[in-house]
C-alpha positions in Angstrom: 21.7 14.5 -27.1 18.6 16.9 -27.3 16.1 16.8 -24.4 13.3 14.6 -25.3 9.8 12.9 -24.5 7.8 10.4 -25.5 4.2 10.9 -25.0 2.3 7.0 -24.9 -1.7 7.9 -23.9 -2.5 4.3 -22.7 -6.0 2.9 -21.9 -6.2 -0.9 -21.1 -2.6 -1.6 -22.2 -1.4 -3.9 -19.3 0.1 -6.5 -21.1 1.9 -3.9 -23.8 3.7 -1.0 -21.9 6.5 -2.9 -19.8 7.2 -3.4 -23.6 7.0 -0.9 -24.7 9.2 1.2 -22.4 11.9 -1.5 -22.8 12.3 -0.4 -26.4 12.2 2.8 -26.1 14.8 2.4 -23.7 17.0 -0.1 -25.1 17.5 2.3 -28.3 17.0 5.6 -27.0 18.1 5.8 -23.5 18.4 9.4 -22.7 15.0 10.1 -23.5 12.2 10.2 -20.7 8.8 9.1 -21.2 5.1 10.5 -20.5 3.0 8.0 -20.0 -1.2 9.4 -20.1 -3.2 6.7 -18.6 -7.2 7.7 -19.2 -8.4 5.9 -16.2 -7.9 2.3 -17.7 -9.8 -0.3 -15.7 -7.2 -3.0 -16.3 -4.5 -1.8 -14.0 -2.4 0.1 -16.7 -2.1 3.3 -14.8 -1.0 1.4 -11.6 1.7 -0.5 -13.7 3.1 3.0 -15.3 3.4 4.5 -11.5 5.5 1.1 -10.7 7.7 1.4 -13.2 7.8 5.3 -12.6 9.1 4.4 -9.4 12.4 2.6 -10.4 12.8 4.0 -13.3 13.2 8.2 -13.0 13.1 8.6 -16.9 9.4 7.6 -16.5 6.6 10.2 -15.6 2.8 9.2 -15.5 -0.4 11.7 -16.0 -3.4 9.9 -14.8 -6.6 11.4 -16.4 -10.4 10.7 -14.8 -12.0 8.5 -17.8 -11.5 7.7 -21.2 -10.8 11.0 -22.0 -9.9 10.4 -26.1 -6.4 9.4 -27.4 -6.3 13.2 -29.4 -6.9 14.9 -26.3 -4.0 12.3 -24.1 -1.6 13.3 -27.0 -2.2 17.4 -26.3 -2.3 17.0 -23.0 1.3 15.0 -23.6 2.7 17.8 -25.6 1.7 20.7 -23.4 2.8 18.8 -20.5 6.2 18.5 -22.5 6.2 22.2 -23.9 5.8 23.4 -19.9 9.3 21.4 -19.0 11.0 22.6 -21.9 11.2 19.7 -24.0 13.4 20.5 -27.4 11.7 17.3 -29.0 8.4 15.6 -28.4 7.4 12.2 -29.8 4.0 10.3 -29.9 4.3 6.9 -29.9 0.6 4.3 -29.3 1.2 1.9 -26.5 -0.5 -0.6 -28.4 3.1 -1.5 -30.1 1.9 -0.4 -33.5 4.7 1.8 -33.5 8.1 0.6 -33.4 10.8 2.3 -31.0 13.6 0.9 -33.6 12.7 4.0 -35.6 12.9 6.4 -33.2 17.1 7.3 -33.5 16.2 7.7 -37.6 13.4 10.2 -36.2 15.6 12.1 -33.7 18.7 12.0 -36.2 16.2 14.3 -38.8 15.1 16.5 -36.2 18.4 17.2 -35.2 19.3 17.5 -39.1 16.8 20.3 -39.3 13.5 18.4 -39.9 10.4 20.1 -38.1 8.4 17.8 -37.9 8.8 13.8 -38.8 5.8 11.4 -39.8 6.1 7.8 -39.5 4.3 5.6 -42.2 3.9 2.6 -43.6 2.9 4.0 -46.8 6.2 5.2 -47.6 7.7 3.3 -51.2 10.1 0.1 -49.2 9.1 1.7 -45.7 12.0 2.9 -44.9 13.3 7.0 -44.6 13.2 9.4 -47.7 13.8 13.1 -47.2 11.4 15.4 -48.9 10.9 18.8 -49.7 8.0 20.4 -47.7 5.6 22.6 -49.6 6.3 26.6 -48.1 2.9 27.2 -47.0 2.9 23.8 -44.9 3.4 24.2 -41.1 6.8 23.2 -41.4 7.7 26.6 -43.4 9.6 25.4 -46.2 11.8 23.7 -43.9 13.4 20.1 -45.2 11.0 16.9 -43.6 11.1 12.9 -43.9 9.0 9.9 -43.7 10.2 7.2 -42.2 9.3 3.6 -41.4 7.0 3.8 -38.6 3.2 4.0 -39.2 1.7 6.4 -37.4 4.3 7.6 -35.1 5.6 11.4 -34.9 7.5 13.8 -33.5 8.6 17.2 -33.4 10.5 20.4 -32.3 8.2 21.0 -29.9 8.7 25.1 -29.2 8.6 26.2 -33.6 5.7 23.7 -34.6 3.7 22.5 -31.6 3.1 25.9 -30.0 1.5 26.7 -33.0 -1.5 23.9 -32.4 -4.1 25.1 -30.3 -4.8 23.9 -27.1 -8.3 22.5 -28.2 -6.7 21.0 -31.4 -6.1 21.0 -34.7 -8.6 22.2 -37.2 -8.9 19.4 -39.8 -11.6 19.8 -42.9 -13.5 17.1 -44.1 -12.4 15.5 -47.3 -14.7 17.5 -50.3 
């Protein structure tokens, strides 16, 4: 199995990441997890260093304030890029995104998929390969969609080194 992370920024998600982690886990063991807790007030941040504690698959990165959920996730992925991560995953803490998907997600990358989008938009939900248009930022290379909205992952070292360290530039709808 190829190294790989899950990044989960967290803010007030007491009640959800125990959860969470157990899925991951119970599909995906060899993975670790990143865990980016913005300060939440709730206790989230002490919970993740808890279950860092007993469980060495789990790191935390505590951040002063709700710092943005876009900012936790680039934070995640340099974070993974430093430790030489082959894949990197996002995934909310909220449980929007299922962890069931995740071994259809790391089974693509592995196929040669650069980057994989979760969504529910996809025609029956479920995982359709499709071409990728060559001057998209997976370079012609083969990607899917897959059942999970919202979730996504990547190889972290061809596609995410390519993202700026202050973030995408996304245009406005004209």
């Amino acid at each position: 199995m190829a190294q790989a992370l899950i990044v989960t920024p967290t803010y007030n998600e007491l009640h959800n990441l125990e959860a969470l982690v157990a899925g991951v886990f119970e599909v995906l063991p060899e993975v670790d997890i990143l865990v980016v807790d913005d300060g939440s007030p709730d206790g989230t941040g002490e919970l993740a260093d808890e279950i860092a504690a007993r469980d060495t698959r789990v790191e935390v990165m505590h951040r002063t304030g709700k710092l943005g959920l876009g900012t936790a996730y680039l934070a995640g992925f340099a974070w993974g890029l430093e430790r030489g991560y082959e894949y990197i995953f996002e995934m909310d803490a909220d449980l929007s995104h299922d962890p069931r998907c995740l071994p259809s997600f790391l089974e693509a990358l592995e196929g040669g998929a650069d980057l994989v989008i979760g969504s529910r938009n996809v025609p029956g939900g479920r995982r359709r390969r499709v071409g990728s248009v060559p001057q998209s930022p997976v370079q012609g290379r083969k990607s899917i969609q897959s059942c999970d909205p919202g979730a996504r992952d990547s190889r972290s070292h061809e596609w995410l080194q390519s993202v700026p360290s202050n973030g995408p530039r996304i245009d406005p709808p004209r």
